[in-house]
C-alpha positions in Angstrom: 44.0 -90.2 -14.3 46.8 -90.8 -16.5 48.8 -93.7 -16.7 52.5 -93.7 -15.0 54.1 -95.3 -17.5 53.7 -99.3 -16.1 50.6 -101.4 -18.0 47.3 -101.7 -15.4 44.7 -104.2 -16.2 42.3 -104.2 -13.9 40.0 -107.4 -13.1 37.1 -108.5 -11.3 39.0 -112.1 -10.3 38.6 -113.3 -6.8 42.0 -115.0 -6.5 44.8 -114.1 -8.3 46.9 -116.6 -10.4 50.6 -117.2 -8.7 53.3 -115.2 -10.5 55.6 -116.7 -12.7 59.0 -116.6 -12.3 60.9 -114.9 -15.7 64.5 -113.6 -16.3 64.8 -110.2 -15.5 64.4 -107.8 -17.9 64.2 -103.5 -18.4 60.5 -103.2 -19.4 58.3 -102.6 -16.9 56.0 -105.0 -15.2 52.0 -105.8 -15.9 50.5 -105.1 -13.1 47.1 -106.6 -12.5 44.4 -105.1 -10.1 41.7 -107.3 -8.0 38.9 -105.6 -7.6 36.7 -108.0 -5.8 37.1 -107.0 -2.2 36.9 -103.2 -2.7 35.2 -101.0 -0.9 34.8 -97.1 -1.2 34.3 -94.6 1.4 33.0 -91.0 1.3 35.7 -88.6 3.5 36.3 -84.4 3.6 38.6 -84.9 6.7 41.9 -86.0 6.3 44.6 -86.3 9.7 47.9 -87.5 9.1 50.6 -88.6 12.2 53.9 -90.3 11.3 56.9 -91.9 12.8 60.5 -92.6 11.4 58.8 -95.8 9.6 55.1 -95.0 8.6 52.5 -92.4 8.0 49.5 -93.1 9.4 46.4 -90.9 7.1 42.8 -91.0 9.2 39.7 -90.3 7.0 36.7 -89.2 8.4 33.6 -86.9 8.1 32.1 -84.0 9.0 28.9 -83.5 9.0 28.9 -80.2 11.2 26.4 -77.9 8.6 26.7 -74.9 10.6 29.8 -72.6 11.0 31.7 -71.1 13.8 29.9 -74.1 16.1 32.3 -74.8 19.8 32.2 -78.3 19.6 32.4 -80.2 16.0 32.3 -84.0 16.3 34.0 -85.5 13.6 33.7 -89.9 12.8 36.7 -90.7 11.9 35.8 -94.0 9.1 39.2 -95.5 8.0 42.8 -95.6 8.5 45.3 -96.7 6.2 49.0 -97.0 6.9 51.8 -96.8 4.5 55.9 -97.0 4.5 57.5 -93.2 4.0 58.4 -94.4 0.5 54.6 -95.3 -0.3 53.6 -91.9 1.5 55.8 -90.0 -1.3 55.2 -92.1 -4.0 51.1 -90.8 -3.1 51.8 -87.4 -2.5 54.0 -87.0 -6.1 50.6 -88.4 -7.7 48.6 -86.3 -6.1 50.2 -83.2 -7.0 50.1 -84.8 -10.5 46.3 -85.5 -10.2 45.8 -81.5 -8.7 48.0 -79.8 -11.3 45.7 -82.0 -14.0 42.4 -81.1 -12.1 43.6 -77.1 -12.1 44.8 -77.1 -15.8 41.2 -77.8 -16.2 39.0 -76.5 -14.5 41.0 -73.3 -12.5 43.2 -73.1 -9.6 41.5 -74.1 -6.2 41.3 -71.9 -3.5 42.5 -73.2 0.5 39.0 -73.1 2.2 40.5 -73.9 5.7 41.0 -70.2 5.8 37.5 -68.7 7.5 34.7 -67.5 4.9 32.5 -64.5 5.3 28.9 -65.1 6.6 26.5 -64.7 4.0 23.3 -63.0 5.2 
């Protein structure tokens, strides 16, 4: 992914050191990422609610093989919640991130829409 324009250094610290205080100033901060507690998770379902002061998105899978079933149970694995600002801020850099991935490799097709049976 490419960088927005603000310096990333990423470390493996467990405990971050306490900011110090500077005069402000035009360039943009360093931002520093702690890695130690993170955790990844495997999701292909996505639900999203909101109200007037968050968006909720739900991840989850589904590990229904078979198509057309009635009754598709779906675990829903984690939630994370964010303020509208932080909701658009994602969404502009996933459009980024999907415009990138399609100048590359092809456009991507919606498969929500139902698929012919293959015999």
């Amino acid at each position: 992914m490419k960088d927005s324009g603000s310096a990333v250094r990423v470390t493996d610290k467990s405990a971050a050191r306490p900011a110090q205080l500077s005069p402000p100033s035009n360039a943009s901060p360093a931002v520093q990422l702690d890695l130690s507690n993170l955790h990844g998770s495997y999701a292909n379902v996505c639900n999203v609610s909101s109200t007037r002061e968050e968006v909720v998105l739900a991840f989850g899978i589904n590990n229904a093989w078979e198509r057309g079933q009635a009754n598709v149970l779906i675990q829903m694995t984690d939630r994370i919640v964010l303020n509208p600002y932080a909701a658009k801020r994602l969404a502009d850099v996933l459009n980024r991130v999907i415009a990138e991935y399609e100048s590359t490799f092809g456009p991507l097709q919606d498969d929500a829409k139902p698929q012919a049976k293959v015999a």
